[in-house]
N, CA, C and O atoms as a Tripos MOL2 file, in Angstrom:
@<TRIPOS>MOLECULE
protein
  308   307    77     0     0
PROTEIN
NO_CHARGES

@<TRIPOS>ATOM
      1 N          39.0880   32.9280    7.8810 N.3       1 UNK1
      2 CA         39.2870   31.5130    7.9850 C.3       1 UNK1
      3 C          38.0830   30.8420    8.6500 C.2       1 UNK1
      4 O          37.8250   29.6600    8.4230 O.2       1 UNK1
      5 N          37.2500   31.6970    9.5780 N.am      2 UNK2
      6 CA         36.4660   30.9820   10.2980 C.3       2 UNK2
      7 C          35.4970   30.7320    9.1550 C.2       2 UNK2
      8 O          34.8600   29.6940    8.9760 O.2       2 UNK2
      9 N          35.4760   31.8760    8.3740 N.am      3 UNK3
     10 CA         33.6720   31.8370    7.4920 C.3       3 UNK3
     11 C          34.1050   30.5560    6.9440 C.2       3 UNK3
     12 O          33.6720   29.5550    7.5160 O.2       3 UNK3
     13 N          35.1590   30.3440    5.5800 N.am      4 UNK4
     14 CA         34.9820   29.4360    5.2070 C.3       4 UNK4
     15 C          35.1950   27.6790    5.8060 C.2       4 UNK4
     16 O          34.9720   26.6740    5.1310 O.2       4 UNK4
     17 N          35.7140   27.7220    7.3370 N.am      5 UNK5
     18 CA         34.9110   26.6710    8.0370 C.3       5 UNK5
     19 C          34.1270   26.5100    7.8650 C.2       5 UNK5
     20 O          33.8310   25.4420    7.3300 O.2       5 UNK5
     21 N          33.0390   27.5870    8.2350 N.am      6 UNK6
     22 CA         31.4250   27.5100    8.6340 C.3       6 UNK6
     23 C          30.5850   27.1640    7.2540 C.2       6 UNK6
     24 O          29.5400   26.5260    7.3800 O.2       6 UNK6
     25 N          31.0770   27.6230    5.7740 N.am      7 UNK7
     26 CA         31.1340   27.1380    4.7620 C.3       7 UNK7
     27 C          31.3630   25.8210    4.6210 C.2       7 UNK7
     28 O          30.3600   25.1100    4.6740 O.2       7 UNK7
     29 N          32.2110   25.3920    4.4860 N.am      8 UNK8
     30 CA         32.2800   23.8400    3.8440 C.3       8 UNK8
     31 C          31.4680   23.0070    4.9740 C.2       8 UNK8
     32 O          30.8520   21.9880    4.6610 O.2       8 UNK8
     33 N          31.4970   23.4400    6.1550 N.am      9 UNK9
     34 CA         30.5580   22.7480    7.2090 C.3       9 UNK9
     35 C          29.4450   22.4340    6.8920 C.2       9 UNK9
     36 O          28.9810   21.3180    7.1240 O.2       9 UNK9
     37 N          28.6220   23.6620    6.1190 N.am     10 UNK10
     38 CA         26.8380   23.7540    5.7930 C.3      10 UNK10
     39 C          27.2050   23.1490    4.4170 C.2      10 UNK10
     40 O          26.7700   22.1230    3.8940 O.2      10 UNK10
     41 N          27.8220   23.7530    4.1090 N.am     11 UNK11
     42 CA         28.2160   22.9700    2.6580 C.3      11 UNK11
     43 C          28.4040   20.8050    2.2240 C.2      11 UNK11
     44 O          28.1100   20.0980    1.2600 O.2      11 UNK11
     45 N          28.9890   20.5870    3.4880 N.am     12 UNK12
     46 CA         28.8600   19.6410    3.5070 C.3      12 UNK12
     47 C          27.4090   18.6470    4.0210 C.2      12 UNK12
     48 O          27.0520   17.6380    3.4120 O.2      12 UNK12
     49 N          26.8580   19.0840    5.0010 N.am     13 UNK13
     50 CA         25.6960   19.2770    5.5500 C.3      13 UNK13
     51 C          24.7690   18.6360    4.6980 C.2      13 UNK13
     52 O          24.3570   17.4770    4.6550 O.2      13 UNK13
     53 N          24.4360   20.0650    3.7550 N.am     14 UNK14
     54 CA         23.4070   19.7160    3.1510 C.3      14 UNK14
     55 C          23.4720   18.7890    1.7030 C.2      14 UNK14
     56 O          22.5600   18.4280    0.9590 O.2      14 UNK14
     57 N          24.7370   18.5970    1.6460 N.am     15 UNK15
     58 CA         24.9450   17.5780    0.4940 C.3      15 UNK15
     59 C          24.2420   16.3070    1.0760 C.2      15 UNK15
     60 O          23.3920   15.5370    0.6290 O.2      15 UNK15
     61 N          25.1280   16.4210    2.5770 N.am     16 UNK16
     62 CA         24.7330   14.7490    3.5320 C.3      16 UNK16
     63 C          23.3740   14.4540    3.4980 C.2      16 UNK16
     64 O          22.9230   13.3610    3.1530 O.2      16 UNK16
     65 N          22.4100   15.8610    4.0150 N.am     17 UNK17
     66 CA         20.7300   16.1530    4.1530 C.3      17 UNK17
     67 C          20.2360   15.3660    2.9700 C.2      17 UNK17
     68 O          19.3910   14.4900    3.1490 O.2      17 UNK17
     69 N          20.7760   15.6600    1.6120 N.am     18 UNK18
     70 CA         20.2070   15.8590    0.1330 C.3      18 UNK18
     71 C          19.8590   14.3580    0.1780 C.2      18 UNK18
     72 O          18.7890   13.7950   -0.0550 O.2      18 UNK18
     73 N          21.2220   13.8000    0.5920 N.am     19 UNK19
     74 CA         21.5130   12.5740    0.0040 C.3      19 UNK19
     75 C          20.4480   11.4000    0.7450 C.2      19 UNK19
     76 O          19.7580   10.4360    0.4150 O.2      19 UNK19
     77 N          20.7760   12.0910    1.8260 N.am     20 UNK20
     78 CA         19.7240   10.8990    2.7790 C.3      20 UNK20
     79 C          17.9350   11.0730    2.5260 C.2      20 UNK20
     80 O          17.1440   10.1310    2.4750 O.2      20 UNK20
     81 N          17.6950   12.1100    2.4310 N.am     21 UNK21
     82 CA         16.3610   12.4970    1.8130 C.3      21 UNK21
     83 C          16.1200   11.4570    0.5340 C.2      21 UNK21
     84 O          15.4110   10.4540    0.4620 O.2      21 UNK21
     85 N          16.9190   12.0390   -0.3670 N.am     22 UNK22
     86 CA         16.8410   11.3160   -1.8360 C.3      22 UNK22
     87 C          16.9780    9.7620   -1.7310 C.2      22 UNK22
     88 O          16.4590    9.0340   -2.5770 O.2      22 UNK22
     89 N          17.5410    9.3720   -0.8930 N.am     23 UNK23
     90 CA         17.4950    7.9780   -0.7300 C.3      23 UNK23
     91 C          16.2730    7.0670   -0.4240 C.2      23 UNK23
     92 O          15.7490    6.1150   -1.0020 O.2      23 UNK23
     93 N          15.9170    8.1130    1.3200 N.am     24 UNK24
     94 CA         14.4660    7.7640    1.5870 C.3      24 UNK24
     95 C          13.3400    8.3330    0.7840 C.2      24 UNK24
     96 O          12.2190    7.9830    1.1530 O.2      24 UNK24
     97 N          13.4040    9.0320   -0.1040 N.am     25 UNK25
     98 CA         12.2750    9.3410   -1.1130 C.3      25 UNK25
     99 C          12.1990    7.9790   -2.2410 C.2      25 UNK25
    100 O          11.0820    7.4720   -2.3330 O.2      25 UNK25
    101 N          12.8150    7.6390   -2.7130 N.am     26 UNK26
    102 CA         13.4120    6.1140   -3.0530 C.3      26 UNK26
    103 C          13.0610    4.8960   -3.3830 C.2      26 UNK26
    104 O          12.9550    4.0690   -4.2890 O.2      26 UNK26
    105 N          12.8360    5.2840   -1.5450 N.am     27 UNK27
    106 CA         12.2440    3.8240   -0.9150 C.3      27 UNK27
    107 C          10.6830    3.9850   -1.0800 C.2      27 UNK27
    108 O          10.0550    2.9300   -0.9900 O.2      27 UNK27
    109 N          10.2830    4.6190   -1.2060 N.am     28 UNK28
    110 CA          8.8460    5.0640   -1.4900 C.3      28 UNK28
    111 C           8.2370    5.1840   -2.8180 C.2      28 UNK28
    112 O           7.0310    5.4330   -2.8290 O.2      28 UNK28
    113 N           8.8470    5.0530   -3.9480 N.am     29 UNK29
    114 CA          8.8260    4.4860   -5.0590 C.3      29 UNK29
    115 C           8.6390    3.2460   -5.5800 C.2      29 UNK29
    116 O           9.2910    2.3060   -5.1240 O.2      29 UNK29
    117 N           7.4520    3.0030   -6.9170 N.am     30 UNK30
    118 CA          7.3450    1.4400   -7.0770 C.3      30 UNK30
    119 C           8.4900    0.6060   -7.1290 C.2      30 UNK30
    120 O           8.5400   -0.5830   -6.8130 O.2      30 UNK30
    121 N           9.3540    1.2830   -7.5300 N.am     31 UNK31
    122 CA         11.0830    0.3130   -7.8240 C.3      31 UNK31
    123 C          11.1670    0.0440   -6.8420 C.2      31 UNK31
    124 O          11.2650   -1.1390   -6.5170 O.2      31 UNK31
    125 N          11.1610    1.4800   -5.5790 N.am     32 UNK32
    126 CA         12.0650    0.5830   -4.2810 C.3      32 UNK32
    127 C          10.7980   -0.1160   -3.4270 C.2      32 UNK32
    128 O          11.2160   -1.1470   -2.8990 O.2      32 UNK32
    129 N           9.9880    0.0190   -3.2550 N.am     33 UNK33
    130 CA          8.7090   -0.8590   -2.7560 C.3      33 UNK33
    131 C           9.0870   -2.5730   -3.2050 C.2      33 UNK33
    132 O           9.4780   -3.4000   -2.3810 O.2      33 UNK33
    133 N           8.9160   -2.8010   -4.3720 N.am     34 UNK34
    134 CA          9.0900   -4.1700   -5.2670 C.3      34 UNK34
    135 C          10.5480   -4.7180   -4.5320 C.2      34 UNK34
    136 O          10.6010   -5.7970   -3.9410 O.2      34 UNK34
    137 N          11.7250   -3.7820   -4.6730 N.am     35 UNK35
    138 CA         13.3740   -4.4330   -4.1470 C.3      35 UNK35
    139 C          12.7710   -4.1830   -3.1700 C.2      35 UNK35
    140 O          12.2140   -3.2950   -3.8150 O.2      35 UNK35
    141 N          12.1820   -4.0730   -1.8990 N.am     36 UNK36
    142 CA         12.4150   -4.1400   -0.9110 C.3      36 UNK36
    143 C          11.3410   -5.4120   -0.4390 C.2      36 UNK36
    144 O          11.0960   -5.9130    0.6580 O.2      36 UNK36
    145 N          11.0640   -5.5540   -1.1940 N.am     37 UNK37
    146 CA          9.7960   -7.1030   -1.1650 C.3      37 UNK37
    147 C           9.9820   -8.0840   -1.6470 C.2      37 UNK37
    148 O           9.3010   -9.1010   -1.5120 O.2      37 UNK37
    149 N          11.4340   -7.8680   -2.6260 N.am     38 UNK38
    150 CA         11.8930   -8.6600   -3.3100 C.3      38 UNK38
    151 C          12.1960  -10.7940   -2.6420 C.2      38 UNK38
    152 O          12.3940  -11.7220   -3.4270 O.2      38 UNK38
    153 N          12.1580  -10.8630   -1.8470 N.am     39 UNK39
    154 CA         12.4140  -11.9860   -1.1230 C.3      39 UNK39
    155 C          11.4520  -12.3910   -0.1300 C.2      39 UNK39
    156 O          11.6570  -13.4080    0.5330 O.2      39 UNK39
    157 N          10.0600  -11.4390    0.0880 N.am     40 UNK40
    158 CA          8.6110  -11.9270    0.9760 C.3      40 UNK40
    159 C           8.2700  -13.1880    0.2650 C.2      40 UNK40
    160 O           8.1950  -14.2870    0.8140 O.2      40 UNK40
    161 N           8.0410  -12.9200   -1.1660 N.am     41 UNK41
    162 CA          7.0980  -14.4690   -1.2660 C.3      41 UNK41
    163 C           7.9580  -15.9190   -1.1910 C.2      41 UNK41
    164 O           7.6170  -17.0170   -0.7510 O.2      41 UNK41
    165 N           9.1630  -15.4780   -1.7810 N.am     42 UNK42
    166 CA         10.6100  -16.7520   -1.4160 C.3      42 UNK42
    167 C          10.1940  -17.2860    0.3850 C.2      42 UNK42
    168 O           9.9310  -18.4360    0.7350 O.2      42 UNK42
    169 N          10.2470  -16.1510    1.2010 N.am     43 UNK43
    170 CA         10.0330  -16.6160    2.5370 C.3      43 UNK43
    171 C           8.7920  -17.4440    2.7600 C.2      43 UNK43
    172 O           8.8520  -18.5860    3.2160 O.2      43 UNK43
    173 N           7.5350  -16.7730    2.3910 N.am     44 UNK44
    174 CA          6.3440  -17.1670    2.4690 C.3      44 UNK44
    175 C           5.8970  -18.1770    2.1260 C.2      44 UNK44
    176 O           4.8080  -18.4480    2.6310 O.2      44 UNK44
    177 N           6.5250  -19.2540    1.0800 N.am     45 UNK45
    178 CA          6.1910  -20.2680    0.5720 C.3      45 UNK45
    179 C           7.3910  -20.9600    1.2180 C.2      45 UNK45
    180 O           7.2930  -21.9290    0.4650 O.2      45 UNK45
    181 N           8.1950  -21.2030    1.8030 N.am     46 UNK46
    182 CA          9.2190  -21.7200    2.6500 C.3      46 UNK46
    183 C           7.9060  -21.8660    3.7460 C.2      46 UNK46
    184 O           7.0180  -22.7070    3.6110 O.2      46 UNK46
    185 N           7.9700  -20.9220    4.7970 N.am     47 UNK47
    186 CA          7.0560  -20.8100    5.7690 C.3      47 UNK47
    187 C           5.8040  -21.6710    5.4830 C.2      47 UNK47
    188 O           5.4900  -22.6060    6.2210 O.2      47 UNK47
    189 N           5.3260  -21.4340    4.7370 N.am     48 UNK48
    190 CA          3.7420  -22.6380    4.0530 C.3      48 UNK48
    191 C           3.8300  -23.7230    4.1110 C.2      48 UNK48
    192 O           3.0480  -24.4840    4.6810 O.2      48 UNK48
    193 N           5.0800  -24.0740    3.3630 N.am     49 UNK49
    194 CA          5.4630  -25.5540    3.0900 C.3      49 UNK49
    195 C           5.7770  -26.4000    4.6790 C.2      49 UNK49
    196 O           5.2630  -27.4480    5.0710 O.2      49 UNK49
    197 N           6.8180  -25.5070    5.3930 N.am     50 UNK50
    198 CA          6.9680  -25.9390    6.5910 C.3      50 UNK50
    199 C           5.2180  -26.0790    7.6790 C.2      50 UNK50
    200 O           5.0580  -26.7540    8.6960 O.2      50 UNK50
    201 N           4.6830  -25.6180    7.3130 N.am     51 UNK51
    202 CA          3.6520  -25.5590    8.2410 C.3      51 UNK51
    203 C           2.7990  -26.9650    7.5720 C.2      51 UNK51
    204 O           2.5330  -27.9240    8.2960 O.2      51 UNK51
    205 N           2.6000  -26.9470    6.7920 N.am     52 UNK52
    206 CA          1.4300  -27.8250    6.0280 C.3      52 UNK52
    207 C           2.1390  -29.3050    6.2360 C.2      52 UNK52
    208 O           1.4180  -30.2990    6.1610 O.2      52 UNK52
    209 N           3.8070  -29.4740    6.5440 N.am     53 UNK53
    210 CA          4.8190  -30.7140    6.8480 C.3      53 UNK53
    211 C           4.0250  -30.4890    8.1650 C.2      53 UNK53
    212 O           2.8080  -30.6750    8.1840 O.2      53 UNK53
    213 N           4.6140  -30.1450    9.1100 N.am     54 UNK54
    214 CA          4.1440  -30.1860   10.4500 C.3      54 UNK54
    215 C           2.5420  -30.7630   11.0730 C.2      54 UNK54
    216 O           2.3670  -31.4770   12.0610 O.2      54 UNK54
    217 N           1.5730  -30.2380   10.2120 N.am     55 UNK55
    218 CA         -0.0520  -30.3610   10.3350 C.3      55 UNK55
    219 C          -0.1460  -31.3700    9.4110 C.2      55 UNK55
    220 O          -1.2860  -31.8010    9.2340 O.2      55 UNK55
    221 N           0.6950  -31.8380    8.8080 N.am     56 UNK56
    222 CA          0.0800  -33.2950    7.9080 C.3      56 UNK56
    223 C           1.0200  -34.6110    9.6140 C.2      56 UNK56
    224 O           0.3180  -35.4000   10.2470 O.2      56 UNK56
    225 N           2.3500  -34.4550    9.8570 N.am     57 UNK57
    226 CA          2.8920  -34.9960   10.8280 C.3      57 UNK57
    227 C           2.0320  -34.9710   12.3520 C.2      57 UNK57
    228 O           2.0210  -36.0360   12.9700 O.2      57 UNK57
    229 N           1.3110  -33.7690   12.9680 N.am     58 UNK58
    230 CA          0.4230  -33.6940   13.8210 C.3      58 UNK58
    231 C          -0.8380  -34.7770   13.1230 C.2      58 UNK58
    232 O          -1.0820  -35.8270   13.7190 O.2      58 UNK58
    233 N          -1.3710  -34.5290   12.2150 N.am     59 UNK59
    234 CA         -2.6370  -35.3450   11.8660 C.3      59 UNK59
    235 C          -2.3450  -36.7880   12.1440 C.2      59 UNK59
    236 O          -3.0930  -37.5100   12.8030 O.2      59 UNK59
    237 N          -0.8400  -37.2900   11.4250 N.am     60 UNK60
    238 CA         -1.0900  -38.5060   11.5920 C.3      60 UNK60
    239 C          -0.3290  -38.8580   13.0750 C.2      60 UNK60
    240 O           0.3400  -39.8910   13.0820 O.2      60 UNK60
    241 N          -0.3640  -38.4150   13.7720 N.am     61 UNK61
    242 CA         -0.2400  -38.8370   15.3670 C.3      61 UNK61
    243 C          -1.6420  -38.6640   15.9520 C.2      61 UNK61
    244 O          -1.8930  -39.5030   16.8160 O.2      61 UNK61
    245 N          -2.5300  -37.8690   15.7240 N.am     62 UNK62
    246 CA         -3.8150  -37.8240   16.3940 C.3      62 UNK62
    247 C          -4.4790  -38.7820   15.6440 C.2      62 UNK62
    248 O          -5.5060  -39.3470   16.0200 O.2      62 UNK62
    249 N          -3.8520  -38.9980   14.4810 N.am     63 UNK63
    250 CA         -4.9050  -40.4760   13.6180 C.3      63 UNK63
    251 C          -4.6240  -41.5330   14.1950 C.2      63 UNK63
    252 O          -5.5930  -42.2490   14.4480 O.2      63 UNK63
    253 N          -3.3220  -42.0110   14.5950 N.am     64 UNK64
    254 CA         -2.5710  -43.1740   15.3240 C.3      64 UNK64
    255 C          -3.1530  -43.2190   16.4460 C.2      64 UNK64
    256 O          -3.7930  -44.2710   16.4640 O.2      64 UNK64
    257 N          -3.3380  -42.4500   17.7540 N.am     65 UNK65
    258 CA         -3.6500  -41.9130   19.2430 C.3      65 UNK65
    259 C          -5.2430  -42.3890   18.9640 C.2      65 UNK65
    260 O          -5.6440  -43.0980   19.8870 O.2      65 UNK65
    261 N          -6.1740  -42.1810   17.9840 N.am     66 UNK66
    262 CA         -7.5520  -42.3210   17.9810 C.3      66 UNK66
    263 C          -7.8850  -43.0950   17.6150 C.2      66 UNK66
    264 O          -9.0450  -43.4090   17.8810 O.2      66 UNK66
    265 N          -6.8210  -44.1870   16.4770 N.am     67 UNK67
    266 CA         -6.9200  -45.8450   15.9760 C.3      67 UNK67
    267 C          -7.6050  -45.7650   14.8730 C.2      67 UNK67
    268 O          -8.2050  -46.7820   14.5240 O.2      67 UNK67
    269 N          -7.7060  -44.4490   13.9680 N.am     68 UNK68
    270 CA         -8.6500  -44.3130   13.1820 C.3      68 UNK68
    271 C          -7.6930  -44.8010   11.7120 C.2      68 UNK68
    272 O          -8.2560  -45.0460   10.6440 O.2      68 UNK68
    273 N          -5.8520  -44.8990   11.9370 N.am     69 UNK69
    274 CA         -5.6320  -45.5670   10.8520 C.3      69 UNK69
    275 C          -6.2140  -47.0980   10.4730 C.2      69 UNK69
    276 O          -6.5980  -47.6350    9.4350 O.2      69 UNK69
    277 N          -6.0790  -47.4910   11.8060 N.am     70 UNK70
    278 CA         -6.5960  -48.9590   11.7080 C.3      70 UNK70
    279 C          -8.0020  -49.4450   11.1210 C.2      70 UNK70
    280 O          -8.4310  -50.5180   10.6950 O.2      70 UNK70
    281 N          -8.4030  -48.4480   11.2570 N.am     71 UNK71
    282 CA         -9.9250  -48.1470   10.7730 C.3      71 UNK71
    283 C          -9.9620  -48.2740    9.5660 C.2      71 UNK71
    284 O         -10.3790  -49.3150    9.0580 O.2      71 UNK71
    285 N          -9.5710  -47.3320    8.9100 N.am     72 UNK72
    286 CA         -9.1420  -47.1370    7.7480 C.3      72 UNK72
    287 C          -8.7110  -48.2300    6.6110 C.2      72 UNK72
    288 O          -9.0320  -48.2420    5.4220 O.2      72 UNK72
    289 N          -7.7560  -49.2900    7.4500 N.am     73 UNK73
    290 CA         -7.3550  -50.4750    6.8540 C.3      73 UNK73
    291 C          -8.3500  -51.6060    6.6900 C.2      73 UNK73
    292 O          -8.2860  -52.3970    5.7490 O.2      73 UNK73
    293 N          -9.1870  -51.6500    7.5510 N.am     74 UNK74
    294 CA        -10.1150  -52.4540    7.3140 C.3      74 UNK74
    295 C         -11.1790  -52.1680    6.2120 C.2      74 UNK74
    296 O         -11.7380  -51.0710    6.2150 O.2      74 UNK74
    297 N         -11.4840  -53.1020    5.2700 N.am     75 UNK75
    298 CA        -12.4370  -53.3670    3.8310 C.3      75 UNK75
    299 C         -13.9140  -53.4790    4.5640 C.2      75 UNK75
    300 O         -14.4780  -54.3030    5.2840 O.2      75 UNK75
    301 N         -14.2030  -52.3070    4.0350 N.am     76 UNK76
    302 CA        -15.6810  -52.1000    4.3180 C.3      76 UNK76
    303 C         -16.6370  -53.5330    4.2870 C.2      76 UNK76
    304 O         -16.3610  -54.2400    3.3180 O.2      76 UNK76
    305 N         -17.6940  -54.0690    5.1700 N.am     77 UNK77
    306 CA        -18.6580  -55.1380    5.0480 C.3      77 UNK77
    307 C         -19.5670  -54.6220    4.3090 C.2      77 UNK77
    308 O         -20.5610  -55.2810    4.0030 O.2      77 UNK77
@<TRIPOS>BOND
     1     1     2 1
     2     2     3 1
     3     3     4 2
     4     3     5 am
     5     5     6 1
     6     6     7 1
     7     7     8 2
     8     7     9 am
     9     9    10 1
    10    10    11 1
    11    11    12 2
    12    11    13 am
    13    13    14 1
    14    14    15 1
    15    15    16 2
    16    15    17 am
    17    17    18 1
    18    18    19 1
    19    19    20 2
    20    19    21 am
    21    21    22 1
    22    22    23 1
    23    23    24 2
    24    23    25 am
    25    25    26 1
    26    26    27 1
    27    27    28 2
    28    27    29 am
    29    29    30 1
    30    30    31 1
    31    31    32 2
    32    31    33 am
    33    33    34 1
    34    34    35 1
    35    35    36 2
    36    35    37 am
    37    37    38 1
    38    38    39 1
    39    39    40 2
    40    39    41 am
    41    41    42 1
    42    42    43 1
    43    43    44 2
    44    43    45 am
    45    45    46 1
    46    46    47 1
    47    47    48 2
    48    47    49 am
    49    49    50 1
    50    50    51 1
    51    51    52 2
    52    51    53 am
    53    53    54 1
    54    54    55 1
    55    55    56 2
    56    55    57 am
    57    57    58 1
    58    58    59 1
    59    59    60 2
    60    59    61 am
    61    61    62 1
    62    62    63 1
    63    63    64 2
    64    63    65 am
    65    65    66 1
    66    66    67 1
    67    67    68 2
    68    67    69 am
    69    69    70 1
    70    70    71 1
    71    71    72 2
    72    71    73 am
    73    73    74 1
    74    74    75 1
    75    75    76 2
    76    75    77 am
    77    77    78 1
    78    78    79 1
    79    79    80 2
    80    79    81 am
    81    81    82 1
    82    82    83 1
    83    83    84 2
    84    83    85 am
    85    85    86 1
    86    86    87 1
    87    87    88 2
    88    87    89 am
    89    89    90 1
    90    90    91 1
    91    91    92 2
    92    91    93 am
    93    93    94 1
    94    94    95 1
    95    95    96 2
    96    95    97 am
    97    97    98 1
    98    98    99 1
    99    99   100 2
   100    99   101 am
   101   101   102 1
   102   102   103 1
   103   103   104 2
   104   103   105 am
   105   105   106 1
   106   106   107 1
   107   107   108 2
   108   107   109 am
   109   109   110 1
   110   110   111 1
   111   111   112 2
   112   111   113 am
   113   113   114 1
   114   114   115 1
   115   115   116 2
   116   115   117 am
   117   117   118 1
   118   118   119 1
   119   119   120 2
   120   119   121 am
   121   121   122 1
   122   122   123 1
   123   123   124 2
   124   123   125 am
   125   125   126 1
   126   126   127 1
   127   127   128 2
   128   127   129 am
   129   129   130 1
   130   130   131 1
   131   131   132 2
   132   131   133 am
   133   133   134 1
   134   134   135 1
   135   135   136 2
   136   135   137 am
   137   137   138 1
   138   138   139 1
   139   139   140 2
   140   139   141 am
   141   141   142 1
   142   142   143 1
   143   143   144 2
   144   143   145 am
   145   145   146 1
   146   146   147 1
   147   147   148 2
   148   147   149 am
   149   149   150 1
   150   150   151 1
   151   151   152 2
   152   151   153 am
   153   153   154 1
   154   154   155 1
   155   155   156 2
   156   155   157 am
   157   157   158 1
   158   158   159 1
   159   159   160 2
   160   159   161 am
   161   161   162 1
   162   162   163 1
   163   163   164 2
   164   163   165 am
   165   165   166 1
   166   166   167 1
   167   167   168 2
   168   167   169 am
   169   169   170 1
   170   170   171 1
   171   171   172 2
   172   171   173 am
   173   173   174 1
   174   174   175 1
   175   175   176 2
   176   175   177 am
   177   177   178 1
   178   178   179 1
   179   179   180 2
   180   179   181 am
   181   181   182 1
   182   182   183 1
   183   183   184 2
   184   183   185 am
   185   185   186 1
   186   186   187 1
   187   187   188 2
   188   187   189 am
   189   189   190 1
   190   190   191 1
   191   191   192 2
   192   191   193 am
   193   193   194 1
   194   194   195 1
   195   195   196 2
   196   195   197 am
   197   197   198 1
   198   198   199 1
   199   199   200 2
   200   199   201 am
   201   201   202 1
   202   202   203 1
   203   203   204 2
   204   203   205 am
   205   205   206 1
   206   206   207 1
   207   207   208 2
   208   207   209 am
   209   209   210 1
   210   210   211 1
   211   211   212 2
   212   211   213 am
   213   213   214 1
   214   214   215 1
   215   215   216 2
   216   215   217 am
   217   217   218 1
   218   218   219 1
   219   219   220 2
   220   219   221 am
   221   221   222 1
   222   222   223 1
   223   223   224 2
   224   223   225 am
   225   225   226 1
   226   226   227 1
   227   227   228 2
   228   227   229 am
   229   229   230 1
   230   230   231 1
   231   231   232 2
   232   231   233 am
   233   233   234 1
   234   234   235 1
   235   235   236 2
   236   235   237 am
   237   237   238 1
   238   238   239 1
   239   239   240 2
   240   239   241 am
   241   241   242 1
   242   242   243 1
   243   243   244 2
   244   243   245 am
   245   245   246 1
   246   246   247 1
   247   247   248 2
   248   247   249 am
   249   249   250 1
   250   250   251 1
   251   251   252 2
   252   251   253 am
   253   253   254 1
   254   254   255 1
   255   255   256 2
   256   255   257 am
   257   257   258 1
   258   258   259 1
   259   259   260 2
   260   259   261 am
   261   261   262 1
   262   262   263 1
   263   263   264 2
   264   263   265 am
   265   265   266 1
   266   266   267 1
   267   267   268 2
   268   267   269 am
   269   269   270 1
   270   270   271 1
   271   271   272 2
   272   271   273 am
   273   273   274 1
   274   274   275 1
   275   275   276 2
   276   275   277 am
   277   277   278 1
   278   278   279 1
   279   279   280 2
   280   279   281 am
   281   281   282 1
   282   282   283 1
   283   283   284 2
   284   283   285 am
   285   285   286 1
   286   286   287 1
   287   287   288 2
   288   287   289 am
   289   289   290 1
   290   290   291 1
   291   291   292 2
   292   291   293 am
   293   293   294 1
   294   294   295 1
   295   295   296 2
   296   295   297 am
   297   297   298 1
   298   298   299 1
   299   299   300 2
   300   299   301 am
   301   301   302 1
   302   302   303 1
   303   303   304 2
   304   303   305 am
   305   305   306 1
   306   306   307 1
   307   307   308 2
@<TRIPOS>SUBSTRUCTURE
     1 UNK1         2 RESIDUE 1 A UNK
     2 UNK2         6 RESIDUE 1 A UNK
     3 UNK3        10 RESIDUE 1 A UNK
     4 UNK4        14 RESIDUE 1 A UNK
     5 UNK5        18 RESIDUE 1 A UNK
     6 UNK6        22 RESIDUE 1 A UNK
     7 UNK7        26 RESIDUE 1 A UNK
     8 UNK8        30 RESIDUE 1 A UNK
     9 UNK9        34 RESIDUE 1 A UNK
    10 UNK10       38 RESIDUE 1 A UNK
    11 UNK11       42 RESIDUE 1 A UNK
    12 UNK12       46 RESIDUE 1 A UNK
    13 UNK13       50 RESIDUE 1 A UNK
    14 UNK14       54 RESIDUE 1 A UNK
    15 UNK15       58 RESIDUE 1 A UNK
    16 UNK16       62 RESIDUE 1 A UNK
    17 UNK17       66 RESIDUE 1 A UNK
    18 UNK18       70 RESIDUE 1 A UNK
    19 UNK19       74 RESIDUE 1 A UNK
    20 UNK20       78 RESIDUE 1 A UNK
    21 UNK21       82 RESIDUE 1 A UNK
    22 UNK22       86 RESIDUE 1 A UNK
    23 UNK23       90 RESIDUE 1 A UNK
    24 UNK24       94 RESIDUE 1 A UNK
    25 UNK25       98 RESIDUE 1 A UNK
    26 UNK26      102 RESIDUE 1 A UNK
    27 UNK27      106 RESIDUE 1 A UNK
    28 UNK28      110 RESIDUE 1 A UNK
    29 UNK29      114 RESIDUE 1 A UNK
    30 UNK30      118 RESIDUE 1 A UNK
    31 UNK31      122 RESIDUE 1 A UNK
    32 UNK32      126 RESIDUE 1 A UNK
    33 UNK33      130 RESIDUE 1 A UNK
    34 UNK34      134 RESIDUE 1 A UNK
    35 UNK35      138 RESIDUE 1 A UNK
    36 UNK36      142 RESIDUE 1 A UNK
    37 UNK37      146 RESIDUE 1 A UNK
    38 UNK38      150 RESIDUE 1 A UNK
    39 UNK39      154 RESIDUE 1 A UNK
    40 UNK40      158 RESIDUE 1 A UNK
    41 UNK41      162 RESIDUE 1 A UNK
    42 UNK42      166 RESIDUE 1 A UNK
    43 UNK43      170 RESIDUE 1 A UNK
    44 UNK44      174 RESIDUE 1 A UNK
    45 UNK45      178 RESIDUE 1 A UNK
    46 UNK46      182 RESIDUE 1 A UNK
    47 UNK47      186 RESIDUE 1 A UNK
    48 UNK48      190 RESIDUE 1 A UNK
    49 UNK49      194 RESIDUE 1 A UNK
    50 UNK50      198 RESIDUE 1 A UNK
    51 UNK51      202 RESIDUE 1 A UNK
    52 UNK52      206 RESIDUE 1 A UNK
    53 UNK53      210 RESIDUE 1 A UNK
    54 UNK54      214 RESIDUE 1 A UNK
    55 UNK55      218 RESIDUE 1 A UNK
    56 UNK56      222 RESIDUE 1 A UNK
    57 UNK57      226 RESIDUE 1 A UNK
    58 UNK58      230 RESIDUE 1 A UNK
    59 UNK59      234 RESIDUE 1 A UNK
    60 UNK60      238 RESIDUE 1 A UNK
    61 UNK61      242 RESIDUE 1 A UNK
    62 UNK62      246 RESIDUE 1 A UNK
    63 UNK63      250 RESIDUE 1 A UNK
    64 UNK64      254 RESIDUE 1 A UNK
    65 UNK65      258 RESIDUE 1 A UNK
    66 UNK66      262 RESIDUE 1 A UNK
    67 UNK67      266 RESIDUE 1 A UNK
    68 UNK68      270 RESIDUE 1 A UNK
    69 UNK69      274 RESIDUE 1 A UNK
    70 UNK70      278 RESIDUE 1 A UNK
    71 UNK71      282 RESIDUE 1 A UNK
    72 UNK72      286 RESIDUE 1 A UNK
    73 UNK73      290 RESIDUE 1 A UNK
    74 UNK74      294 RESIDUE 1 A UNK
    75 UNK75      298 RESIDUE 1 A UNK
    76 UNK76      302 RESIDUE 1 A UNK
    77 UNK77      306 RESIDUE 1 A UNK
């Protein structure tokens, strides 16, 4: 009775080993590389957009602060 404990034990084991190996071998593949990147450039152009809002909103407060809109409005002599 004990062996086949000790049996289905290793037995189970290395199914568990197989599985988790084969999984992380996987991930290391062009398929799983690509799904696992699948949503970087979605973020990245979110992130861009927000930044380039922000640095156009900073510009025109340091344009206001320096009077250089006013500048601007005036028709060249």
């Amino acid at each position: 009775m004990r062996r086949l404990f000790y049996v289905a034990l290793g037995a189970t084991a290395g199914v568990l080993l197989v599985r988790r190996v084969t999984e992380a071998a996987n991930k290391w593949t062009p398929e799983g590389i690509a799904r696992q990147a699948g949503g970087v450039g979605d973020r990245v152009s979110v992130w861009w957009a927000e930044v380039q809002h922000h640095a156009a909103e900073r510009e025109a407060e340091l344009r206001d602060a320096l009077g250089l809109n006013a500048a601007d409005a005036e028709p060249d002599r």
